[in-house]
C-alpha positions as a printed Julia matrix, in Angstrom:
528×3 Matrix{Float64}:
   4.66   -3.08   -3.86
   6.35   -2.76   -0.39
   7.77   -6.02   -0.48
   9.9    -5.32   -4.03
  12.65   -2.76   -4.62
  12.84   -1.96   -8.06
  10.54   -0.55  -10.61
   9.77   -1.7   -13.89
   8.1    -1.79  -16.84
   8.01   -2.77  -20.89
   9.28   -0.91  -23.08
   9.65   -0.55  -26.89
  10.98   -3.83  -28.18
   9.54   -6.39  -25.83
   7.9    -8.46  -27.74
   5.16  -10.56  -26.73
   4.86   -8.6   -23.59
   1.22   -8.47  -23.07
   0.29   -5.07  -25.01
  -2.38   -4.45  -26.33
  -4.18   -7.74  -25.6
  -3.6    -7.07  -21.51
  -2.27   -4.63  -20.56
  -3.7    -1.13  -19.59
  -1.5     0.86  -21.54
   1.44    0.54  -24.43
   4.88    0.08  -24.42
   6.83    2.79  -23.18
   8.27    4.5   -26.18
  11.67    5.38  -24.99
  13.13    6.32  -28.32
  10.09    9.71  -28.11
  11.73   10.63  -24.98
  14.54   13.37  -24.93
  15.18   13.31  -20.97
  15.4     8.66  -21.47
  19.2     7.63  -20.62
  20.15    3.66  -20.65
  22.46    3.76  -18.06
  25.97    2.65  -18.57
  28.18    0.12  -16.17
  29.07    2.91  -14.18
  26.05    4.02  -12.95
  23.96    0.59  -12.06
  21.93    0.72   -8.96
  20.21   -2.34   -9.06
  21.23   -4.75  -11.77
  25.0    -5.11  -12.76
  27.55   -4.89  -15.59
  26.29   -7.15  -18.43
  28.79   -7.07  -21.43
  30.72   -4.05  -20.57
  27.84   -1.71  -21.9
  24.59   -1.86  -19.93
  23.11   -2.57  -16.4
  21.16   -6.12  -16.54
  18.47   -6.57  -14.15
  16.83  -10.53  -14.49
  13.77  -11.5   -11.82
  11.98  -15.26  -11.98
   9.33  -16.37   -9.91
   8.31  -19.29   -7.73
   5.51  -19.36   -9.58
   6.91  -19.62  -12.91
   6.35  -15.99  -14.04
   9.84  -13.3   -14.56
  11.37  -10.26  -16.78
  14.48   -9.17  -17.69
  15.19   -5.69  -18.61
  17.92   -3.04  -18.89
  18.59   -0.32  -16.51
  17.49    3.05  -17.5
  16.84    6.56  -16.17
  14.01    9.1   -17.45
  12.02   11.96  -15.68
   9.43   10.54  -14.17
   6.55   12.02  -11.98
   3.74   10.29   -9.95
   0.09   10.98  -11.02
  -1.55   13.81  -13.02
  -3.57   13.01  -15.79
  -4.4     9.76  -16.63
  -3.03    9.37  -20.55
  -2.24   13.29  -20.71
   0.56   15.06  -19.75
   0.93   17.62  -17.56
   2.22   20.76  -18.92
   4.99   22.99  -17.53
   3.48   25.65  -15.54
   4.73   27.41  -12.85
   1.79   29.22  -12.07
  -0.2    26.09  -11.29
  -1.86   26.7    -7.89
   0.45   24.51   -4.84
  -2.39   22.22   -3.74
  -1.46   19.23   -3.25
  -4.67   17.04   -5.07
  -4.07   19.47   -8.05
  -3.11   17.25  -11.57
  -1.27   20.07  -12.58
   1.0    20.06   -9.55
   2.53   16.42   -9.95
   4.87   17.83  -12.48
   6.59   19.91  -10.11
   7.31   16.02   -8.52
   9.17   15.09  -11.35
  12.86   13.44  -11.03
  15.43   11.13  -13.18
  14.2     7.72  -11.62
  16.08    4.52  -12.66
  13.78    1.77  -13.32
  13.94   -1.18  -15.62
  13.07   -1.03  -18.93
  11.87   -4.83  -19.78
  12.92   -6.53  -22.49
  11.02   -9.97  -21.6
   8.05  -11.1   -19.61
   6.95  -14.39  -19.02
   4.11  -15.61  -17.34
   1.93  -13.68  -15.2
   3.59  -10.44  -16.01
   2.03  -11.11  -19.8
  -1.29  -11.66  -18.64
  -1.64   -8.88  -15.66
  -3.57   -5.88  -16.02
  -0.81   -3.45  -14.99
   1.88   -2.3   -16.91
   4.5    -3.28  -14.58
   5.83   -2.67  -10.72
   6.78   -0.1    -8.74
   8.61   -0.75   -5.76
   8.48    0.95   -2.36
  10.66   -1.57   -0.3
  13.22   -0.04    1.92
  16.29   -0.24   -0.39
  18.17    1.86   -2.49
  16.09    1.69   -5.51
  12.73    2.25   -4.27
  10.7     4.84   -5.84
  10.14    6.81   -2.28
  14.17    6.68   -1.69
  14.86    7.87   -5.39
  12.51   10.75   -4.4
  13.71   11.94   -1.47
  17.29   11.18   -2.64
  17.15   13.63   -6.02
  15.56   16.43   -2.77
  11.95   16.04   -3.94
  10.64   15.04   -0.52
  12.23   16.36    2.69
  11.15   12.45    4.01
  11.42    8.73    2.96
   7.52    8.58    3.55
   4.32    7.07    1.73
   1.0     6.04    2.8
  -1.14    3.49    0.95
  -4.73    3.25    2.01
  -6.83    1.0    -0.45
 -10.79    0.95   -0.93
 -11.89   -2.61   -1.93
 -12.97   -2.75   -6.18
 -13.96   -6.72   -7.11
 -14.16   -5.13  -10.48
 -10.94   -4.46  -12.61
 -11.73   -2.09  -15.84
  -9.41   -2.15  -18.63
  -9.44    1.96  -18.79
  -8.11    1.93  -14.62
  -9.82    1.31  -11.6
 -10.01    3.63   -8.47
  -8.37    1.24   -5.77
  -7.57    4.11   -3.39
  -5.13    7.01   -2.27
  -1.87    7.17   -2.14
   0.44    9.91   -0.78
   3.92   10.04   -1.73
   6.17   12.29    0.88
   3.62   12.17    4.17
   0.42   10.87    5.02
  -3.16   13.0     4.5
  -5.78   13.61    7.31
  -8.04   14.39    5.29
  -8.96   10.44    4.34
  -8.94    9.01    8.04
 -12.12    8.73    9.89
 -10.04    7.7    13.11
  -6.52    9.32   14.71
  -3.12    8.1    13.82
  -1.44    4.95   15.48
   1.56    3.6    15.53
   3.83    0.66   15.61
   7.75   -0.15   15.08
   8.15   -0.9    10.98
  11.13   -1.1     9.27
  13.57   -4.43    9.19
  16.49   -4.84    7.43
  16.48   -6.85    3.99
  14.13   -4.14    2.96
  11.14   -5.48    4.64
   8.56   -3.59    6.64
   8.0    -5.96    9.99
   5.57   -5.51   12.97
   5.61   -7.3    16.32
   2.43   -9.78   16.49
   1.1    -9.68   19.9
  -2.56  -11.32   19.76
  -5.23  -12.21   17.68
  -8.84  -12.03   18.05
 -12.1   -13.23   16.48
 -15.24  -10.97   16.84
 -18.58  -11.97   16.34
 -20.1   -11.0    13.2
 -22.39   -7.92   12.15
 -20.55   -5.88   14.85
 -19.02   -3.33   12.21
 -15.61   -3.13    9.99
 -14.12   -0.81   12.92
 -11.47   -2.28   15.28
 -14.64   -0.58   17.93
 -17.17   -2.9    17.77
 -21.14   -1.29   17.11
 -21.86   -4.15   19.45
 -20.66   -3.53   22.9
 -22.01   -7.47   23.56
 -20.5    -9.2    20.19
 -18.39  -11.94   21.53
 -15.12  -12.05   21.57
 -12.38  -14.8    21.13
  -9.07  -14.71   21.62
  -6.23  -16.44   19.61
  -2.8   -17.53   21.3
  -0.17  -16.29   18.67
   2.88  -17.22   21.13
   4.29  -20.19   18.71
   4.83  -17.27   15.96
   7.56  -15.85   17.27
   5.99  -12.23   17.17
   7.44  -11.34   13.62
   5.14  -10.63   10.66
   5.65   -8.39    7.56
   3.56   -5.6     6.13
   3.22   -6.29    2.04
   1.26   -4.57    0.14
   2.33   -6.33   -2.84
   0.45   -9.72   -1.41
  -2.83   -9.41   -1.95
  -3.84  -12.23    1.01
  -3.21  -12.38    4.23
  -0.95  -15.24    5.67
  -0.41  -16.96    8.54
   1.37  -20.06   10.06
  -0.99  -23.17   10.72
   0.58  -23.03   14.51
  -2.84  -20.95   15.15
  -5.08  -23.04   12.56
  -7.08  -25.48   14.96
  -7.65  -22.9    17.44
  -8.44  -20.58   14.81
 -11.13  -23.06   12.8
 -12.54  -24.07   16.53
 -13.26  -19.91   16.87
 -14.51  -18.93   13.75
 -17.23  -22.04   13.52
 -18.38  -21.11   17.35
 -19.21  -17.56   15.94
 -20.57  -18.22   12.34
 -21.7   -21.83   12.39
 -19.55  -22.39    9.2
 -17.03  -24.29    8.87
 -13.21  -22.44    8.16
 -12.02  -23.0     4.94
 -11.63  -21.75    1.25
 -13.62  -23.26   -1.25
 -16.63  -21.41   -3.0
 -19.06  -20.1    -0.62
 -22.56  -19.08   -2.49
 -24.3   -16.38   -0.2
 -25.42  -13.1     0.47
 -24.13  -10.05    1.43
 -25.87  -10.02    4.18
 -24.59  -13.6     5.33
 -21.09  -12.55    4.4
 -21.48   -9.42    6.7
 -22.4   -12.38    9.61
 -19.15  -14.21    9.46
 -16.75  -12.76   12.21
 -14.13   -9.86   11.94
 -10.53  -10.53   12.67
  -8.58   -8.45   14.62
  -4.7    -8.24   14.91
  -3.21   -6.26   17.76
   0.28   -5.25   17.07
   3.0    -4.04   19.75
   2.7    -0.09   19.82
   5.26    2.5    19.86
   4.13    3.61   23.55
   5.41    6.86   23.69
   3.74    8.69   20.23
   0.76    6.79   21.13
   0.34    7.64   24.96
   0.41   11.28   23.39
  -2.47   10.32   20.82
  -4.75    9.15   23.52
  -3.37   12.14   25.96
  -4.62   14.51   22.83
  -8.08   12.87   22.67
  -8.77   12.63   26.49
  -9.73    9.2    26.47
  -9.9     5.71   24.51
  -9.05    6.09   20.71
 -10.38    3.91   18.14
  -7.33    1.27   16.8
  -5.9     1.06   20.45
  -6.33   -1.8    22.34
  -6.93   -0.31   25.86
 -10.56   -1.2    25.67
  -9.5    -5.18   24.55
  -6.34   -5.27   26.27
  -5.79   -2.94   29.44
  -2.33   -4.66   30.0
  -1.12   -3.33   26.74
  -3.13   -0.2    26.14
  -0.73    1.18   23.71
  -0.63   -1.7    20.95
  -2.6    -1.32   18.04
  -5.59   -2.71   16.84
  -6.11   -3.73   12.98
  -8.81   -4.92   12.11
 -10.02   -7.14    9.01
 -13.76   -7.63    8.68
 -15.19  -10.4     6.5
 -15.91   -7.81    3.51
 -11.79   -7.89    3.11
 -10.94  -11.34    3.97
 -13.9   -12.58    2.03
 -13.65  -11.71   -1.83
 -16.25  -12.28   -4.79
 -15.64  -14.14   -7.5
 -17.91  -12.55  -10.79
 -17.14  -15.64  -12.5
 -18.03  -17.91  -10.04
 -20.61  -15.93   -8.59
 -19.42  -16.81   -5.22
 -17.41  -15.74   -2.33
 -13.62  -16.85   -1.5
 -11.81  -16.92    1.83
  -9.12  -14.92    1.49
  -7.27  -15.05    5.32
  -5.22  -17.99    5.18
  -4.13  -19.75    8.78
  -2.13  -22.96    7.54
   1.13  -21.79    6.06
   4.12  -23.64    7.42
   5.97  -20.51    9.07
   6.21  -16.82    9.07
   3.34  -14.02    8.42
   2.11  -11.75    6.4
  -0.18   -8.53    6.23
  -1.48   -8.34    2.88
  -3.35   -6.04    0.91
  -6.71   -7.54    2.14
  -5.24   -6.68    5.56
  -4.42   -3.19    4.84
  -7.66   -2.54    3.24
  -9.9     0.25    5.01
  -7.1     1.89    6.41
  -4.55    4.87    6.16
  -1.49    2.52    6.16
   1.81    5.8     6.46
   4.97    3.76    6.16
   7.94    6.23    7.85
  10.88    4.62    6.29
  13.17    7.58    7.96
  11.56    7.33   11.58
  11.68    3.16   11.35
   7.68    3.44   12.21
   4.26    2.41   10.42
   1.18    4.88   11.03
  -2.5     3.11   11.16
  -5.8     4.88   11.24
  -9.36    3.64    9.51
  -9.95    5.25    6.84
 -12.78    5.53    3.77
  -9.83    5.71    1.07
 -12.09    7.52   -1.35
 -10.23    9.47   -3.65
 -13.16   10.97   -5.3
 -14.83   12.2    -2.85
 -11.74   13.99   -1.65
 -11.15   15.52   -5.35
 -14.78   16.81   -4.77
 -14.67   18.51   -1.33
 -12.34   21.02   -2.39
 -13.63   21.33   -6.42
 -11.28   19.51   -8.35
 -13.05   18.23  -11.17
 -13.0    14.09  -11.17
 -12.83   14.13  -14.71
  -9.28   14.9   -14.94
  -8.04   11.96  -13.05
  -9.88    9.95  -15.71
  -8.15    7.86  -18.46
  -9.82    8.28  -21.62
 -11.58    5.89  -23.79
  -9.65    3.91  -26.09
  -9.03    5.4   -29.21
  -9.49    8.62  -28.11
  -6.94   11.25  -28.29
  -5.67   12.63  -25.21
  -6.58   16.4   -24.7
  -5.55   19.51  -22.6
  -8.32   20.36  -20.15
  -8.62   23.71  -17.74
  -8.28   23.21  -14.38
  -9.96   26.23  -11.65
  -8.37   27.18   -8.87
  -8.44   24.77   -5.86
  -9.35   26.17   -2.43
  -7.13   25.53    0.38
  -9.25   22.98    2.47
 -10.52   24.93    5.51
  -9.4    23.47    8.77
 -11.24   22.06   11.54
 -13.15   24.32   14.11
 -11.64   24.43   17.64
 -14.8    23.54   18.28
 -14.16   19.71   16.6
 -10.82   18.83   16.73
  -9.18   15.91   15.32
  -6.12   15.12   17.65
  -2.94   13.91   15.69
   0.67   13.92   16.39
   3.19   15.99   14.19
   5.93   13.6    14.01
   8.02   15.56   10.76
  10.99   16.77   13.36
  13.31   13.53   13.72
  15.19   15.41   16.26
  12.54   16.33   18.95
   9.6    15.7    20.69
   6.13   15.03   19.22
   3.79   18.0    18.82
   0.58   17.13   19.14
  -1.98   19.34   16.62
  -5.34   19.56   18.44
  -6.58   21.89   15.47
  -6.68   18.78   13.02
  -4.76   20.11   10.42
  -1.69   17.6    10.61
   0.72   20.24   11.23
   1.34   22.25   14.43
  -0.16   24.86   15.21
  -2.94   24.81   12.9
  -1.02   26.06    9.93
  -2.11   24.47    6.98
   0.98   22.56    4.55
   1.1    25.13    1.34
   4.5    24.91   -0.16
   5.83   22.0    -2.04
   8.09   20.35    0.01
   6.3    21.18    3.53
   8.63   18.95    5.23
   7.2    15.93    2.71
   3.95   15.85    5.3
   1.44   16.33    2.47
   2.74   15.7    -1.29
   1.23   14.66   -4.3
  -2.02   12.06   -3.12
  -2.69    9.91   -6.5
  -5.06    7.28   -7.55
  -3.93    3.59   -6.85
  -5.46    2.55  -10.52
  -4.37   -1.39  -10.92
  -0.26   -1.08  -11.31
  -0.37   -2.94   -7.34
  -3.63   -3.02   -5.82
  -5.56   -5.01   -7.81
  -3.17   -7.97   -7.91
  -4.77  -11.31   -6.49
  -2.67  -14.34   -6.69
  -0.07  -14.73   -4.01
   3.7   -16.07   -4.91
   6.8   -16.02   -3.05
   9.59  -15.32   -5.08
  13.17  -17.3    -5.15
  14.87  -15.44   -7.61
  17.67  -16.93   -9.57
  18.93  -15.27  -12.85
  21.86  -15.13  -14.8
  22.33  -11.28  -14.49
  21.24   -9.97  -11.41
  19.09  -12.12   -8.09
  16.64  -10.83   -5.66
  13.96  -11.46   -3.56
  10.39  -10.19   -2.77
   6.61  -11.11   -2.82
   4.53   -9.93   -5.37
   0.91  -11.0    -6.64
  -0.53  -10.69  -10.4
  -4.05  -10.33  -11.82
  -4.34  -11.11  -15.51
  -7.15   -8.72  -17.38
  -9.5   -11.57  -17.38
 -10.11  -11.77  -13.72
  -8.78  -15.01  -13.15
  -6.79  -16.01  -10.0
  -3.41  -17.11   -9.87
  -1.72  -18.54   -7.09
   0.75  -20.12   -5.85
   3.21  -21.25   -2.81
   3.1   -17.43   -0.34
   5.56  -15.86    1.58
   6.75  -18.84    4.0
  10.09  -18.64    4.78
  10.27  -17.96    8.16
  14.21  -16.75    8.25
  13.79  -14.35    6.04
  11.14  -12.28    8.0
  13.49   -9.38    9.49
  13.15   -8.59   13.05
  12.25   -4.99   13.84
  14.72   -2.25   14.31
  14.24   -1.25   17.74
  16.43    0.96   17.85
  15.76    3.31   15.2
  14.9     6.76   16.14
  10.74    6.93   17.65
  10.4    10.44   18.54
């Protein structure tokens, strides 16, 4: 979740905390762990001295939901084998989709070990939250702080699943110290992206609405698909990227305008109640496209590298600002299905009192590479299938599979994985090299993602490629929408975050609206 900062889960002792009836997996068993610590007064990073003994960390929700738990540190590593752990083996082979290799990721992360959950948190699929915010706590910082990753980087990119499976669903990739090439069907683009108060904001610039059955690319397959555009002036520019809200949100300044667009393309009225139809008359309803103020510079070199226009630009749209970026949300993503209802729901909301958000739904389809360090976002279309990935270089899917319930968790082989070959001069994928804060761009015409051509084979690499997981339900498969106001007796913050019980049914409540607390973009960060 990139709008919270902590991470947290149940552990032994909670009570009433949702296992085994909804959640995926069990408590956390701290008392079988010999590397668990509860951390003392002392050594709090994100609650605070309760009682003289123990770090107290207590969330609540708008919506009603919250947890309390203690603060606690235990080696912890990202991915590997889905209920089975990975053994200690130094001679596992350094690729980076290897199981065996997310070991070697392993550091003492402070989290919070709930006590409590009310609410939402009872009912949700996932175990708990991790948070990627940029604050001291976040997962990504903890990394990079304990030297694990040479960069505060991540990329999410998410695959759309209407179907959540007790035993984990396959949401997507994501990378944890850089961003991989090797799940974008379009170059890297960029925009400003880090605010303070731990937000990641983007400058709005326009909005668009493009006739229907004209593709999910920000490139239309219809060169003739009309076009409509949307004044965004009254938003003040400012919108946040979340991926912990699973909608997409903005103010009712645009709504009329917006309504009048959309029914002069589809014929259908805006709104959000139950729609019964087909895919194909879901495909028909128009794509949205948000074009975002571009970091000029690294993207003048992306086009330089590909000799002409570049798909998620907006030269083509926008020749006055040929360096923003293009996102675009087709109705497949705004538009969800309901299995219980059998029907469809509008998911893109335009009537929210003030402020913006870029939700999941939003982010969907793409290769979203949040560069904490560089005070940048990356964006480039992307498939986001994990498994097909695992299979072009022979790593069997079977071991990113959870097993069955009930059954006992074994050791299984894994061959050597083949380094993936690079692309031929002969087909190059331009993308800029952007792991030296200190100097200029390089731009890699051999589409490797590193200059030169050379392939990233050691562990660290500069954090450019690390361990690539798969986004089972812990944050992408939340649904309802809640802006938080936290209040608590032991320690207050606040974030977004949306829940999905195991049931399937949707929660939701008042979204992010608060205008004032949408942080402007650093500026003035370092964009090399």
């Amino acid at each position: 979740d990139t709008g919270s900062g902590v991470t947290a889960f149940p552990c032994k002792g909670c009570k009433g905390c949702g296992v085994p009836k909804y959640h995926s997996d069990g408590l956390f068993d701290q008392d079988q762990s010999t590397s668990f610590k509860q951390l003392s007064c002392s050594e709090c990073l994100r609650g605070h001295c309760s009682g003289g003994s123990e770090c107290r960390i207590s969330m609540s929700y708008q919506e009603g939901s919250s947890w309390s738990a203690f603060e606690a540190s235990d080696t912890c590593y990202a991915g590997g084998l889905h209920g089975n752990p990975v053994p200690n083996d130094p001679s596992v082979k350094e690729d980076d989709l290897n199981p065996f290799l997310a070991r070697k990721f392993a550091f003492p992360l402070k989290f919070g070990c709930q006590t409590h959950l009310t609410g939402l948190f009872i009912t949700q699929l996932a175990d708990g939250i991790m948070g990627l915010d940029n604050a001291p706590a976040s997962y990504v910082k903890q990394m990079k702080n304990n030297g694990i990753i040479s960069g505060e980087t991540f990329a999410l990119c998410y695959s759309r699943q209407d179907v959540v499976d007790p035993d984990g669903t396959e949401s997507g990739a994501f990378t944890l110290g850089g961003s991989d090439e090797r799940i974008r069907k379009t170059p890297q683009v960029w925009t400003g992206g880090t605010g303070n108060a731990g937000f990641y904001g983007v400058k709005l610039r326009k909005m668009y609405l493009r006739a229907g059955n004209s593709g999910p690319s920000a490139r239309s397959t219809n060169p003739t698909a009309e076009t409509i555009e949307i004044s965004v002036s009254s938003l003040k520019g400012q919108v946040i990227v979340d991926s912990g809200t699973t909608d997409t949100y903005f103010s009712r300044a645009i709504g009329t305008q917006f309504k009048k667009a959309f029914k002069q393309l589809s014929g259908m009225e805006y709104g959000h109640g139950k729609v019964k139809a087909s895919l194909d008359e879901i495909e028909a309803m128009p794509t949205i496209i948000i074009q975002l103020q571009g970091d000029e510079t690294l993207n003048k070199k992306v086009r330089d590298a590909a000799n002409g226009p570049v798909v998620g630009l907006a030269e083509e749209i926008d020749p006055d600002h040929p360096y923003d970026v293009l996102l675009a949300i087709p109705s497949t993503h705004y538009m969800e299905f309901d299995t219980d209802e059998d029907a469809w729901v509008n998911r893109f909301y335009a009537d929210e009192p003030s402020g913006g958000v870029i939700g999941g739904n939003a982010m969907m389809g793409h290769d979203v590479f949040f560069d904490v360090d560089h005070h940048r976002l990356g964006w480039a279309e992307a498939d986001c299938d994990y498994t097909a990935l695992l299979k072009s270089v022979d790593i069997p899917t079977e071991l990113h599979t959870k097993p069955p319930t009930g059954t006992p968790p074994t050791k299984s082989p894994v061959s050597p994985v083949p380094v993936p070959t690079p692309a031929t001069p002969d087909n190059p994928q331009p993308s800029i090299d952007t792991s030296d804060a200190g100097g200029e761009p390089t731009v890699d015409t051999e589409g490797t993602g590193f200059p030169g051509g050379q392939y990233c084979s050691t562990i660290q690499c500069q954090g450019a490629l690390a361990s690539i997981v798969v986004l089972v339900v812990a944050v992408i498969a939340l649904r309802a929408v809640t802006r938080r106001s936290s209040s608590g007796p032991e320690y207050e913050m606040t974030t977004e975050l949306e829940l999905q019980d195991a049931g399937g049914s949707v929660y939701s409540d008042k979204p992010y609206t608060d205008e004032d607390d949408a942080p402007p973009v650093e500026t003035g960060g370092v964009h090399t």
